[in-house]
PDB file of N, CA, C, O and CB in Angstrom:
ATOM      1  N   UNK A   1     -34.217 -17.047  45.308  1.00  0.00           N
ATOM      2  CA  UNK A   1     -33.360 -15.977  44.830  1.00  0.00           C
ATOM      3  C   UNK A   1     -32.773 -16.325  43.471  1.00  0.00           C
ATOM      4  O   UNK A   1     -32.533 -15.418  42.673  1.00  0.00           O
ATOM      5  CB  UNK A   1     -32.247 -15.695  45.833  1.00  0.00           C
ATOM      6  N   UNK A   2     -32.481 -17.865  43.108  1.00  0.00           N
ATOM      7  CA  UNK A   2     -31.658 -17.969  41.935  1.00  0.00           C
ATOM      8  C   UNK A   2     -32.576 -17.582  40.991  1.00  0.00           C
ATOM      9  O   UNK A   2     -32.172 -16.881  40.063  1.00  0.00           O
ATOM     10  CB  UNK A   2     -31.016 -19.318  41.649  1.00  0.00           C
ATOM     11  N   UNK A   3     -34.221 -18.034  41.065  1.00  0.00           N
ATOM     12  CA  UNK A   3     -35.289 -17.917  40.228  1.00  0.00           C
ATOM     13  C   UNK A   3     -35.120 -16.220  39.616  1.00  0.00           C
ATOM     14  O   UNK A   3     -35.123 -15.895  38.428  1.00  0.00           O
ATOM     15  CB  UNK A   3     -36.771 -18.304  41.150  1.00  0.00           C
ATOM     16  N   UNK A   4     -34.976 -15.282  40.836  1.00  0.00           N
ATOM     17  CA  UNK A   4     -34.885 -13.539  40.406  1.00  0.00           C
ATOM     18  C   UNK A   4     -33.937 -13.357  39.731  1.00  0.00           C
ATOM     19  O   UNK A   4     -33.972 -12.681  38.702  1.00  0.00           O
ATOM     20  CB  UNK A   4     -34.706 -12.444  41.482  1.00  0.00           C
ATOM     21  N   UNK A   5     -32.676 -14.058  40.287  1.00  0.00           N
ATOM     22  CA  UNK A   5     -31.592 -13.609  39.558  1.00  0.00           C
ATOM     23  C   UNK A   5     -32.055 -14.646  38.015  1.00  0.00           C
ATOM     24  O   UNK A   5     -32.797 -13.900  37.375  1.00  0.00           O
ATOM     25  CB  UNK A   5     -29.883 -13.965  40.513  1.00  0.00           C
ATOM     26  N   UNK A   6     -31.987 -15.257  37.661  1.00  0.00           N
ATOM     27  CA  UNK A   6     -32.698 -15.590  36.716  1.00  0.00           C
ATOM     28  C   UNK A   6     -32.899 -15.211  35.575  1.00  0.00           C
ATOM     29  O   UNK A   6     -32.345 -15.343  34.484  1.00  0.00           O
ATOM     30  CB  UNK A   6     -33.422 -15.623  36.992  1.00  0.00           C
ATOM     31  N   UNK A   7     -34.361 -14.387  36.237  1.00  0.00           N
ATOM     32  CA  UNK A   7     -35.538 -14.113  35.341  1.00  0.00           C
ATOM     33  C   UNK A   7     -34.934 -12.433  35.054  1.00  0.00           C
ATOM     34  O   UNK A   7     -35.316 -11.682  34.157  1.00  0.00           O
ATOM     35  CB  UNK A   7     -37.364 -14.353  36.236  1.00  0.00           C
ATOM     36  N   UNK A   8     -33.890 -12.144  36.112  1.00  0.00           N
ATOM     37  CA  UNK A   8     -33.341 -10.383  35.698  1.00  0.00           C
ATOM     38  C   UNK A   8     -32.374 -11.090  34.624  1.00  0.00           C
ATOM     39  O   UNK A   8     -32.160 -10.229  33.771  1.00  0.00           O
ATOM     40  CB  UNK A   8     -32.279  -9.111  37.263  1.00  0.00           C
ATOM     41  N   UNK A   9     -31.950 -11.828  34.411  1.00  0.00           N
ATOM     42  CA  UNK A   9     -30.602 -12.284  33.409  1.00  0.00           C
ATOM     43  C   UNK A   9     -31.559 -11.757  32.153  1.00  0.00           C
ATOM     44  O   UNK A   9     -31.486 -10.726  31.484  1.00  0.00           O
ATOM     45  CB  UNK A   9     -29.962 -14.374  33.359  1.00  0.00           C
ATOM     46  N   UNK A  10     -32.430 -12.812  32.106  1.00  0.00           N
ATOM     47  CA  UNK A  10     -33.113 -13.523  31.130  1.00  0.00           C
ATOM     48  C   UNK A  10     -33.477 -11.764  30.331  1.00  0.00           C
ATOM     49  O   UNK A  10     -33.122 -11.313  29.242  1.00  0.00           O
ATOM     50  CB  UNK A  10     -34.636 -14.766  31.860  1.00  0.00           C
ATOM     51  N   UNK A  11     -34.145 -11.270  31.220  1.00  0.00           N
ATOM     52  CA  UNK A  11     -34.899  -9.762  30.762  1.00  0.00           C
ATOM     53  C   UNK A  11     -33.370  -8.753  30.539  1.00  0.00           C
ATOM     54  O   UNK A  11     -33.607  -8.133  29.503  1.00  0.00           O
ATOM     55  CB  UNK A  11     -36.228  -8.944  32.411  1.00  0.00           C
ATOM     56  N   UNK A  12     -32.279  -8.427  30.923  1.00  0.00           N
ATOM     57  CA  UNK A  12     -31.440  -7.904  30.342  1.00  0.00           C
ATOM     58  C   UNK A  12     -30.789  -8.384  29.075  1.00  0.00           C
ATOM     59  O   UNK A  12     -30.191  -7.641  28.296  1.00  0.00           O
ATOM     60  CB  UNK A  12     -30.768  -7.746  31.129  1.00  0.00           C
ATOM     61  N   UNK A  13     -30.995 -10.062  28.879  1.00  0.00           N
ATOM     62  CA  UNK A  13     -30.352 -10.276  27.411  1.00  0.00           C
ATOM     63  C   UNK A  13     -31.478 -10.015  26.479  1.00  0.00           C
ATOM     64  O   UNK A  13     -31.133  -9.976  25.298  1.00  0.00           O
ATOM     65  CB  UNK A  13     -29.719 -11.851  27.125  1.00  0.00           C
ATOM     66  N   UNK A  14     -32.886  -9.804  26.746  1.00  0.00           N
ATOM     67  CA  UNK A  14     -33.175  -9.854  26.074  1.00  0.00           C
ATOM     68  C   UNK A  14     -33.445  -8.155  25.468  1.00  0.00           C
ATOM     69  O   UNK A  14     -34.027  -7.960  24.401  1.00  0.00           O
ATOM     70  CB  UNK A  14     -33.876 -10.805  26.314  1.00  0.00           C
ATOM     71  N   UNK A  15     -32.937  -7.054  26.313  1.00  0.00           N
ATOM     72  CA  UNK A  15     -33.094  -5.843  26.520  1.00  0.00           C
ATOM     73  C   UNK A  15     -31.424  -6.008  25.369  1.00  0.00           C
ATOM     74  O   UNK A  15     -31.448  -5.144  24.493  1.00  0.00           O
ATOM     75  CB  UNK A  15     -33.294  -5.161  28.423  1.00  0.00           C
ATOM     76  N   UNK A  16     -30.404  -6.733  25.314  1.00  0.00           N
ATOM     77  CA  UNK A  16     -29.637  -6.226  24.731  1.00  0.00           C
ATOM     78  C   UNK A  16     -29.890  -6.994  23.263  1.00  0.00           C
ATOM     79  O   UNK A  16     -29.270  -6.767  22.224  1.00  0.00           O
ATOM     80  CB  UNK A  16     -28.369  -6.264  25.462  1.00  0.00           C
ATOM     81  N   UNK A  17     -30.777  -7.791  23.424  1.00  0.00           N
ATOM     82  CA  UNK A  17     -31.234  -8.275  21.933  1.00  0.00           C
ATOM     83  C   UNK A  17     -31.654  -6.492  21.223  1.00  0.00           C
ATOM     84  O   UNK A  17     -31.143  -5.838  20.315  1.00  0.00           O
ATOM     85  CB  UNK A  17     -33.016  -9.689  22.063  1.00  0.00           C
ATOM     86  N   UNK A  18     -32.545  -6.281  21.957  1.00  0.00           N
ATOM     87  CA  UNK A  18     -33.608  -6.113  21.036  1.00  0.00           C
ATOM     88  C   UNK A  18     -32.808  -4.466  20.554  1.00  0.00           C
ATOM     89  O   UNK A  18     -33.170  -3.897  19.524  1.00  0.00           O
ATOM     90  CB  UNK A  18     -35.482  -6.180  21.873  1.00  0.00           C
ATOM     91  N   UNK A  19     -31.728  -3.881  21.458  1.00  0.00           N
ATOM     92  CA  UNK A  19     -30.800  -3.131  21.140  1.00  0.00           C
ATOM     93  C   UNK A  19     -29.948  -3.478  19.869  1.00  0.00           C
ATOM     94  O   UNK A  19     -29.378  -2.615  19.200  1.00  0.00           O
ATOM     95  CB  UNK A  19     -30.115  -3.046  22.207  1.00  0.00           C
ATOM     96  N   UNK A  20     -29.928  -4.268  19.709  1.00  0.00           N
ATOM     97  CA  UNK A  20     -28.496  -4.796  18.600  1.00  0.00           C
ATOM     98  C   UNK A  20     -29.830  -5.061  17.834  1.00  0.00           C
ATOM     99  O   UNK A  20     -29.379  -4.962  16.693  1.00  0.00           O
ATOM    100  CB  UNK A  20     -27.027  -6.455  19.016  1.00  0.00           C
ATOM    101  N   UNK A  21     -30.865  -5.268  17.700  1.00  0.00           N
ATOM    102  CA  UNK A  21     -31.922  -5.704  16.158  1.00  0.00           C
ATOM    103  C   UNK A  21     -32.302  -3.944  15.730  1.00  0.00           C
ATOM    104  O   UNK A  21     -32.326  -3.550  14.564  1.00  0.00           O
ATOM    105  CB  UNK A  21     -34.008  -6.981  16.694  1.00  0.00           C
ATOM    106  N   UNK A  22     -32.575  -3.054  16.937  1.00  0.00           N
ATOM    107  CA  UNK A  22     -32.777  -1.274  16.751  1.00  0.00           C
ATOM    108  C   UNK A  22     -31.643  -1.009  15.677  1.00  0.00           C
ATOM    109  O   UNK A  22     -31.804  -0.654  14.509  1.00  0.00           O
ATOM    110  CB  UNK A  22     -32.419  -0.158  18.433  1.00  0.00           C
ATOM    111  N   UNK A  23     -30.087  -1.347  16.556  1.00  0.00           N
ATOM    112  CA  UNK A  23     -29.199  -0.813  16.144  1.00  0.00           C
ATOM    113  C   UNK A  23     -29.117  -1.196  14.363  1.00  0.00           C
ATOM    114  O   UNK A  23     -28.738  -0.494  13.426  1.00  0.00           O
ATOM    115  CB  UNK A  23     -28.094  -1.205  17.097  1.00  0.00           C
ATOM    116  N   UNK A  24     -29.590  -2.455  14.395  1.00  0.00           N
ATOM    117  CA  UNK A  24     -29.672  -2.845  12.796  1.00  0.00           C
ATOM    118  C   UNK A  24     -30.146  -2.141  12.222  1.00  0.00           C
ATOM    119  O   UNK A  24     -29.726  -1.769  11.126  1.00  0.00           O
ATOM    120  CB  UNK A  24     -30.250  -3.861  12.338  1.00  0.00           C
ATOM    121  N   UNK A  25     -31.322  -1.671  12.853  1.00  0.00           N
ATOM    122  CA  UNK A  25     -32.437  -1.446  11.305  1.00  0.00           C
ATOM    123  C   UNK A  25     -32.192   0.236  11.064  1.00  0.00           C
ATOM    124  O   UNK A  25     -32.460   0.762   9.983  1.00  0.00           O
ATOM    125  CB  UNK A  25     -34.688  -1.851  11.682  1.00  0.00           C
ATOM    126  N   UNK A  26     -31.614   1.042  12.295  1.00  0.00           N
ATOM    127  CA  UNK A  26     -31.185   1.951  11.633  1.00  0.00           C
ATOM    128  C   UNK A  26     -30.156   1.888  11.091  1.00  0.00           C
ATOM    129  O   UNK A  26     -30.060   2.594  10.087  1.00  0.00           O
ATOM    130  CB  UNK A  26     -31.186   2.763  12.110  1.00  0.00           C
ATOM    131  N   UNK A  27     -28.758   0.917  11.542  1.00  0.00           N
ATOM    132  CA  UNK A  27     -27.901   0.903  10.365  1.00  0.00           C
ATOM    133  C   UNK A  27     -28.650   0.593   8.854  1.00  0.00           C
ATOM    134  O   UNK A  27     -28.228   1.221   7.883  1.00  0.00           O
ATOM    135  CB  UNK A  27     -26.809  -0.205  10.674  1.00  0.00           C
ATOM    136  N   UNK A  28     -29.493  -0.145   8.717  1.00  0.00           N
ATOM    137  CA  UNK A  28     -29.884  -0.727   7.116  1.00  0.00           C
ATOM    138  C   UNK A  28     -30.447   1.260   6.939  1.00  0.00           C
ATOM    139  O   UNK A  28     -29.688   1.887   6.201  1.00  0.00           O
ATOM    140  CB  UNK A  28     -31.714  -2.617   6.945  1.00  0.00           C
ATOM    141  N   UNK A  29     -31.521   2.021   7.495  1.00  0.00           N
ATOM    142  CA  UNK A  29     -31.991   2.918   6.975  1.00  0.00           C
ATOM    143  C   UNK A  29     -30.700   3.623   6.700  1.00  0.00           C
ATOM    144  O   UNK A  29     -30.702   4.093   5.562  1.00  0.00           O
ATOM    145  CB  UNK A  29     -33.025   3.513   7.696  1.00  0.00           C
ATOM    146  N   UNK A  30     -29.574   3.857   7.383  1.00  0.00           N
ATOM    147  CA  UNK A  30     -28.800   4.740   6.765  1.00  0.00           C
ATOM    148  C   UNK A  30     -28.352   4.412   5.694  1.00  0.00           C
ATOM    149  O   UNK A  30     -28.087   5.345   4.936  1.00  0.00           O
ATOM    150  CB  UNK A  30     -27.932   5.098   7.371  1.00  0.00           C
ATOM    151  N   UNK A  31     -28.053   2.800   5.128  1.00  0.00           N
ATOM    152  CA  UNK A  31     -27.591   2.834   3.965  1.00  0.00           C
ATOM    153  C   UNK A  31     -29.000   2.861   2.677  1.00  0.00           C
ATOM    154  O   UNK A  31     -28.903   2.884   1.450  1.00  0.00           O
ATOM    155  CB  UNK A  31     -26.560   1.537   3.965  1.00  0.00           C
ATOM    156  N   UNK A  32     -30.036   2.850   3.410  1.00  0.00           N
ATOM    157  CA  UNK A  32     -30.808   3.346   2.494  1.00  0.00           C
ATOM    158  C   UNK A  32     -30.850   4.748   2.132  1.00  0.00           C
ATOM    159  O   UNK A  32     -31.215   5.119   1.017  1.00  0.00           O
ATOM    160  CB  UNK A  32     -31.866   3.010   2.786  1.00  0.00           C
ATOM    161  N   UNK A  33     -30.530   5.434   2.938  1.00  0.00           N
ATOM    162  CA  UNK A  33     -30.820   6.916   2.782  1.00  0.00           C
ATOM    163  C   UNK A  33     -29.392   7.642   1.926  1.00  0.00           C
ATOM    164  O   UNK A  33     -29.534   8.619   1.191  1.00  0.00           O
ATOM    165  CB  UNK A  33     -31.082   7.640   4.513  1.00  0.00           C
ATOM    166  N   UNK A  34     -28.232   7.072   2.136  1.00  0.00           N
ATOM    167  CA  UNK A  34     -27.329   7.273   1.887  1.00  0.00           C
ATOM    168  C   UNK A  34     -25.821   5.943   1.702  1.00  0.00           C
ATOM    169  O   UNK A  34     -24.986   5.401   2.426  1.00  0.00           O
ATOM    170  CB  UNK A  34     -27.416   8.227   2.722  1.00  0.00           C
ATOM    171  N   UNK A  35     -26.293   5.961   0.064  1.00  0.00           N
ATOM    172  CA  UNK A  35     -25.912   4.646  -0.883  1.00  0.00           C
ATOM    173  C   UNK A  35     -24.556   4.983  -0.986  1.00  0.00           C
ATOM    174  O   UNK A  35     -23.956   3.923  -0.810  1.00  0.00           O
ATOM    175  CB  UNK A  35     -26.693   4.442  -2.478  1.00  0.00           C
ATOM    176  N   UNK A  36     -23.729   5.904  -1.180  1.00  0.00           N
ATOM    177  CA  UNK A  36     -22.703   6.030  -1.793  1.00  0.00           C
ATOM    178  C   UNK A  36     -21.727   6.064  -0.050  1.00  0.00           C
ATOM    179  O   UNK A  36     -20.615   5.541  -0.131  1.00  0.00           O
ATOM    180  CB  UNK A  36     -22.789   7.474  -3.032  1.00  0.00           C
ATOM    181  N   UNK A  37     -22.009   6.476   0.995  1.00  0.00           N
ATOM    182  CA  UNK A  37     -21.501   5.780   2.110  1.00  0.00           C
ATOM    183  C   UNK A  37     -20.903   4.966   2.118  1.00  0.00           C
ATOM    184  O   UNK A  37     -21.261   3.970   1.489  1.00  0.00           O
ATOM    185  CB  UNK A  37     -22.061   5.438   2.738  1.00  0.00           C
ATOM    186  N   UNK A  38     -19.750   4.975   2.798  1.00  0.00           N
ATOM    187  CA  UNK A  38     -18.643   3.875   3.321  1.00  0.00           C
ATOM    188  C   UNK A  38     -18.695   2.843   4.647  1.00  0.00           C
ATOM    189  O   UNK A  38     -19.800   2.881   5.188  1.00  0.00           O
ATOM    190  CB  UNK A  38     -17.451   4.680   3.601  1.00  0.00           C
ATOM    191  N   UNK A  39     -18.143   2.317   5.017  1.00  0.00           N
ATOM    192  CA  UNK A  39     -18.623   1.789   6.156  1.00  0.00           C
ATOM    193  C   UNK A  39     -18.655   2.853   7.383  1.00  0.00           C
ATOM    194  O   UNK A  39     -19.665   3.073   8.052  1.00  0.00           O
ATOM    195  CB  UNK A  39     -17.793   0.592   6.448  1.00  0.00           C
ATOM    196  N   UNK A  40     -17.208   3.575   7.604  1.00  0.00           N
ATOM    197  CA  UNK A  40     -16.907   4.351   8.211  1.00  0.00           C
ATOM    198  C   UNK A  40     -17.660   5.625   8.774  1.00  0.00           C
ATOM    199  O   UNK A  40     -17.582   6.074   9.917  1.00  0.00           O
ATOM    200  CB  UNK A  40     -16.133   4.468   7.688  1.00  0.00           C
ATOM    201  N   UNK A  41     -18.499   6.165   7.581  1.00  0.00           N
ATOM    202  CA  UNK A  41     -19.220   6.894   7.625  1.00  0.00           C
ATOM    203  C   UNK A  41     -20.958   6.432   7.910  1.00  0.00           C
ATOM    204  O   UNK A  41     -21.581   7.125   8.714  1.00  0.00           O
ATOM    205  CB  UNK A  41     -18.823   7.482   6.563  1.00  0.00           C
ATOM    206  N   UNK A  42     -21.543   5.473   7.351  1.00  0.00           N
ATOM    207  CA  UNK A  42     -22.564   4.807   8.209  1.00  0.00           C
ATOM    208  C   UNK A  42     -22.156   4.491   9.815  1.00  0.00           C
ATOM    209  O   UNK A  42     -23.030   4.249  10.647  1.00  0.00           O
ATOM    210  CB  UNK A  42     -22.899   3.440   7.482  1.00  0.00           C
ATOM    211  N   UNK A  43     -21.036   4.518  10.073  1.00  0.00           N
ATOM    212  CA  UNK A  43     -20.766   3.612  11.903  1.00  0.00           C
ATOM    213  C   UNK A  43     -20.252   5.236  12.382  1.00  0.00           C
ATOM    214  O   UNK A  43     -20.341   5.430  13.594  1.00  0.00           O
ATOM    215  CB  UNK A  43     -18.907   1.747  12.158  1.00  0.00           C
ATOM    216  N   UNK A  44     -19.897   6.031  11.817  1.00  0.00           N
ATOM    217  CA  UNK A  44     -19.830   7.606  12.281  1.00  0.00           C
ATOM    218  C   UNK A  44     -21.626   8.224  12.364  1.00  0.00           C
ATOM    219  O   UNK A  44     -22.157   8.629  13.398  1.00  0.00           O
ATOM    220  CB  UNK A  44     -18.729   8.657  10.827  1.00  0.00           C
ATOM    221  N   UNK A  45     -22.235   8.152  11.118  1.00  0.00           N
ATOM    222  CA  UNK A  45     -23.900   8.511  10.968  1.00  0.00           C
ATOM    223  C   UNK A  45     -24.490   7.496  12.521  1.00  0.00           C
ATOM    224  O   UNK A  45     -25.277   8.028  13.304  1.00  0.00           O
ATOM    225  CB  UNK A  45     -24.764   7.705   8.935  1.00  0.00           C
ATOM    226  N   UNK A  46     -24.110   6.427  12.701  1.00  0.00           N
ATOM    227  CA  UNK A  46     -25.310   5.856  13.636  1.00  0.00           C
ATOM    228  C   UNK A  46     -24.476   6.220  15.178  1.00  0.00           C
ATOM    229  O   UNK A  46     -25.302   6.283  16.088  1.00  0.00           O
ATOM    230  CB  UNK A  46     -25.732   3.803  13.309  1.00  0.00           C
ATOM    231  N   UNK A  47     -23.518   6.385  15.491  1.00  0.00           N
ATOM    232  CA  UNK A  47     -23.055   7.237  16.482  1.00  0.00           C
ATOM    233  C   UNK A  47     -23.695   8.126  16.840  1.00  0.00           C
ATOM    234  O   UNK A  47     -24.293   8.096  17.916  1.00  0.00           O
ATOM    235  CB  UNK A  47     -22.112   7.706  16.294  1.00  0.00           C
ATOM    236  N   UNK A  48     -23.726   9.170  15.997  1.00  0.00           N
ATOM    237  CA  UNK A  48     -24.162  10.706  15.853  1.00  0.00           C
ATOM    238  C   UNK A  48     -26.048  10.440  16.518  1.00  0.00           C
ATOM    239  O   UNK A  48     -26.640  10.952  17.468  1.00  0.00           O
ATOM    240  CB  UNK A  48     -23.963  11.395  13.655  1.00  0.00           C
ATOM    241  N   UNK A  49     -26.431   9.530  15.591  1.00  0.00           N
ATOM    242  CA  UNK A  49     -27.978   9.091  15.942  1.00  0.00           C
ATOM    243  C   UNK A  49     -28.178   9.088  17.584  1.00  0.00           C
ATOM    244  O   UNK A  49     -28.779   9.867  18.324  1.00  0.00           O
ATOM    245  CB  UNK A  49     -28.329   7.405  15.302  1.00  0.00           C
ATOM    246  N   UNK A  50     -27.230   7.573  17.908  1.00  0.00           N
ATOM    247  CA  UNK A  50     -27.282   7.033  19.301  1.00  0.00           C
ATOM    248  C   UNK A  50     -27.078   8.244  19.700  1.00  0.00           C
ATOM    249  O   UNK A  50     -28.163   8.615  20.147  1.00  0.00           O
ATOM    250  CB  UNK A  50     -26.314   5.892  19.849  1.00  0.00           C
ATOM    251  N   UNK A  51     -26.029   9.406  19.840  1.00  0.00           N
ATOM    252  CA  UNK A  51     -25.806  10.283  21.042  1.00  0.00           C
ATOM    253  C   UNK A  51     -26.806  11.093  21.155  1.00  0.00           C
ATOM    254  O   UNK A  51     -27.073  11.513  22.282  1.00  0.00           O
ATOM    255  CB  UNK A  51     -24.629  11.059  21.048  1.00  0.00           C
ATOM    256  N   UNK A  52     -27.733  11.579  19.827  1.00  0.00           N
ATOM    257  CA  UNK A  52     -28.558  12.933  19.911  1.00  0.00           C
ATOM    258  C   UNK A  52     -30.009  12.249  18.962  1.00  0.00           C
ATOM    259  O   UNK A  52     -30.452  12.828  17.970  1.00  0.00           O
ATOM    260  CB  UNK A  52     -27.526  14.599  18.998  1.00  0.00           C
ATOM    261  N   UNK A  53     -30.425  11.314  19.351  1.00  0.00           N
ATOM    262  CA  UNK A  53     -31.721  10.597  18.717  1.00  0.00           C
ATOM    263  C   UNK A  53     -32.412  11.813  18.445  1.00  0.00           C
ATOM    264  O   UNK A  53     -31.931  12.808  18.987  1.00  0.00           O
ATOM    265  CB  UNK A  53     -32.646   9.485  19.711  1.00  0.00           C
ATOM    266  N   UNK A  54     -33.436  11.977  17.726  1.00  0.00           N
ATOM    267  CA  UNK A  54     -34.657  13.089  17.621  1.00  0.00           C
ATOM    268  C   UNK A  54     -35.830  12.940  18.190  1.00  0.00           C
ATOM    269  O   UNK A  54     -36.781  12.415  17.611  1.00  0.00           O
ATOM    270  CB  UNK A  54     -35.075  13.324  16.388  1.00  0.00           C
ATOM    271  N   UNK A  55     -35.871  13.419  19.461  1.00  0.00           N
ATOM    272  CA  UNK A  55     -37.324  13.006  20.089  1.00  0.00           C
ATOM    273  C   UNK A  55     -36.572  12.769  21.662  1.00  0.00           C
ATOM    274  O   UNK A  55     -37.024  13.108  22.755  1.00  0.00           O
ATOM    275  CB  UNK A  55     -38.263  11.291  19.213  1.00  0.00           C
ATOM    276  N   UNK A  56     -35.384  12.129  21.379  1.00  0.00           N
ATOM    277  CA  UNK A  56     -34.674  12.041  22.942  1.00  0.00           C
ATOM    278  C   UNK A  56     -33.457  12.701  23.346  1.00  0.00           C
ATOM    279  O   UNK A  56     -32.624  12.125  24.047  1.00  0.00           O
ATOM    280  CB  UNK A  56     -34.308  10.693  23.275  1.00  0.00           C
ATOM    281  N   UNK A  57     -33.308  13.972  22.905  1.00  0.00           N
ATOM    282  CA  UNK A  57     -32.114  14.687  22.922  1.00  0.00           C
ATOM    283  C   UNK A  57     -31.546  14.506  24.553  1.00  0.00           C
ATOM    284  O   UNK A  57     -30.368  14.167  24.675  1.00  0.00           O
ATOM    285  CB  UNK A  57     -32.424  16.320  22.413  1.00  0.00           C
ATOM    286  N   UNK A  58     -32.125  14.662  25.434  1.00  0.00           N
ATOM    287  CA  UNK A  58     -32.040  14.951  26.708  1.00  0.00           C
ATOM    288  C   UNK A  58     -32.454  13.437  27.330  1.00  0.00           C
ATOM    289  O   UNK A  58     -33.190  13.503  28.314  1.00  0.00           O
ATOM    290  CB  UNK A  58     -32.996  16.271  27.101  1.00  0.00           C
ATOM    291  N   UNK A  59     -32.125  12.256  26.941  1.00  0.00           N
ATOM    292  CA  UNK A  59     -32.711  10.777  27.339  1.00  0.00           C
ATOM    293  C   UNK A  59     -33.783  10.012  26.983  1.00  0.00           C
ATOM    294  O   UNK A  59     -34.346  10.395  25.958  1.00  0.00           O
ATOM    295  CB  UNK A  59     -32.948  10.721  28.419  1.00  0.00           C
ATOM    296  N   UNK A  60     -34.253   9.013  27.538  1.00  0.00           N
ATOM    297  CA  UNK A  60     -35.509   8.366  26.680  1.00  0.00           C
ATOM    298  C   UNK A  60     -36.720   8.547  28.185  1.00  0.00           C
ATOM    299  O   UNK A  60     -37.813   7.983  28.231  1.00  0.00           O
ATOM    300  CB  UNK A  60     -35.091   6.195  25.969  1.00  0.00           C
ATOM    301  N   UNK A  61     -36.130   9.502  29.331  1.00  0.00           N
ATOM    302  CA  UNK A  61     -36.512   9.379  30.556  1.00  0.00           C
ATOM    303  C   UNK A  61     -37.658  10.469  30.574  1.00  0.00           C
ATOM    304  O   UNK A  61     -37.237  11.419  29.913  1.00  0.00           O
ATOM    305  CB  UNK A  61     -35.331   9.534  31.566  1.00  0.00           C
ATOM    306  N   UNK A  62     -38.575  10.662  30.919  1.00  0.00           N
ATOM    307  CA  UNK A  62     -39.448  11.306  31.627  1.00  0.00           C
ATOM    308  C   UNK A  62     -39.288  12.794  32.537  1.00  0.00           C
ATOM    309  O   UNK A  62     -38.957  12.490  33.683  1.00  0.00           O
ATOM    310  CB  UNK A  62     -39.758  10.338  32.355  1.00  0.00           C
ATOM    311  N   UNK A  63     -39.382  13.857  32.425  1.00  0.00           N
ATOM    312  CA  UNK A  63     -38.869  14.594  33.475  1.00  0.00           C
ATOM    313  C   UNK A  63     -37.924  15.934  32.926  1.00  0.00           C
ATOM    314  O   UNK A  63     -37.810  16.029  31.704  1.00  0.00           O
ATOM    315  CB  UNK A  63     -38.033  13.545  34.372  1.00  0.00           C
ATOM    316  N   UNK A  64     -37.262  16.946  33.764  1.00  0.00           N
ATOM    317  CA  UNK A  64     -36.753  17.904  32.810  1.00  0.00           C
ATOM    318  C   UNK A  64     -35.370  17.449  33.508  1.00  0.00           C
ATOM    319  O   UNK A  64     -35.151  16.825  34.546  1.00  0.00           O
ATOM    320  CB  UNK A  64     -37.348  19.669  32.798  1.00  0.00           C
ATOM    321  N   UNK A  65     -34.346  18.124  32.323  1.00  0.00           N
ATOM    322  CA  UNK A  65     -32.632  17.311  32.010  1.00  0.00           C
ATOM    323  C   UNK A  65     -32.213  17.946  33.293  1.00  0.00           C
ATOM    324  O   UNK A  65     -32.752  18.818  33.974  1.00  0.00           O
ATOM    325  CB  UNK A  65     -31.392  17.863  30.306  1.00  0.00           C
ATOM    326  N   UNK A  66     -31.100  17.270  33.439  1.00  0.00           N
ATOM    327  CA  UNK A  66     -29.757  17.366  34.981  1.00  0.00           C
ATOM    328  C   UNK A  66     -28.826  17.379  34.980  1.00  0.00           C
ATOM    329  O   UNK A  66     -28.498  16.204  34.821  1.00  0.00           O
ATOM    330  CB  UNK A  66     -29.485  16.576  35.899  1.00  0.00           C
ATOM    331  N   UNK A  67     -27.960  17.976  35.058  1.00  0.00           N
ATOM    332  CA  UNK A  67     -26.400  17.490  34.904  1.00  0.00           C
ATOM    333  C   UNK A  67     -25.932  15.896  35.854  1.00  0.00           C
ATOM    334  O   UNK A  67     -26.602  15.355  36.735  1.00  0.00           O
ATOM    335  CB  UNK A  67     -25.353  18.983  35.620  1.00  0.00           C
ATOM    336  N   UNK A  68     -25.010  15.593  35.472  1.00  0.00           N
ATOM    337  CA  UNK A  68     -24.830  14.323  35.730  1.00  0.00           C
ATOM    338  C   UNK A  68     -22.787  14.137  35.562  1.00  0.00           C
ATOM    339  O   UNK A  68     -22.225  14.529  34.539  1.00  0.00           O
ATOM    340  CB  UNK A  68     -25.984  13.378  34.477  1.00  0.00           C
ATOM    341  N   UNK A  69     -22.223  13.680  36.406  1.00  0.00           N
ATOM    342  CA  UNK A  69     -23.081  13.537  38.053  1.00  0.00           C
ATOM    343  C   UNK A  69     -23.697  14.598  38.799  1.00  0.00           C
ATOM    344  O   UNK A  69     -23.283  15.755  38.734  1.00  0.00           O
ATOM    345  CB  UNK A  69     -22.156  13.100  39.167  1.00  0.00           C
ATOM    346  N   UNK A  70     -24.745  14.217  39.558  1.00  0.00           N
ATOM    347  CA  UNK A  70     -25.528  15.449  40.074  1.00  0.00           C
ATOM    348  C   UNK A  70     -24.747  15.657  41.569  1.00  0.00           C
ATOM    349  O   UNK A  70     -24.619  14.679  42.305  1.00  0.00           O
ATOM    350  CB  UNK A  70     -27.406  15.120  40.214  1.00  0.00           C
ATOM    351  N   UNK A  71     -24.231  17.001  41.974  1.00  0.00           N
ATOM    352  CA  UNK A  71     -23.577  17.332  43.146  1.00  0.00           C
ATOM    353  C   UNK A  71     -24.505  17.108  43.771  1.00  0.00           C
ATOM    354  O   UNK A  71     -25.723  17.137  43.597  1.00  0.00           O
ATOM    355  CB  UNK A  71     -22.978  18.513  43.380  1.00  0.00           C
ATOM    356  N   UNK A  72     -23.539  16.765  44.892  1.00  0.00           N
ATOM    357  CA  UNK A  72     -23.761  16.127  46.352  1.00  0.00           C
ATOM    358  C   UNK A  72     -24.199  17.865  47.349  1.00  0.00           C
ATOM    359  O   UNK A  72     -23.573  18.924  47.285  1.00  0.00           O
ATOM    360  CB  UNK A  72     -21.799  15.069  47.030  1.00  0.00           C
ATOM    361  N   UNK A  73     -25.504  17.538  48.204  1.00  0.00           N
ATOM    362  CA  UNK A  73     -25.700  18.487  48.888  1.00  0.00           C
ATOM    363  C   UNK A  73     -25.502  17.792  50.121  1.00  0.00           C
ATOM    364  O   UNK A  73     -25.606  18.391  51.191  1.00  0.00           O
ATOM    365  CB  UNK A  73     -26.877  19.183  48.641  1.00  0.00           C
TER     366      UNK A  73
END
């Protein structure tokens, strides 16, 4: 069991690596795209990104959208 618990550690840090290297490189594109930006407004721009990505408006999941939490029948 310690081996699973483990090897799930191991695969979530590396799931939050590779989140924080994403989160980089669109922070760097926004200040490419938009030079005269403040900090404030690049960390407002990549917000806006994270909540409503283009391509994943509705999640990165498979399937058609749900409200959430989904009532109890």
């Amino acid at each position: 069991m310690d081996d699973e618990l483990a090897a799930a550690a191991a695969r979530l840090r590396l799931a939050l690596e590779l989140f924080e290297a994403g989160e980089g490189l669109v922070r760097a594109r926004l200040r490419r795209e938009h030079p005269l930006a403040n900090d404030a407004d690049i960390e407002a721009r990549l917000i806006a990104w994270l909540r409503e990505r283009p391509g994943a408006e509705h999640g990165d999941a498979a399937g058609r959208p749900v409200t959430w939490p989904r009532p109890r029948r």
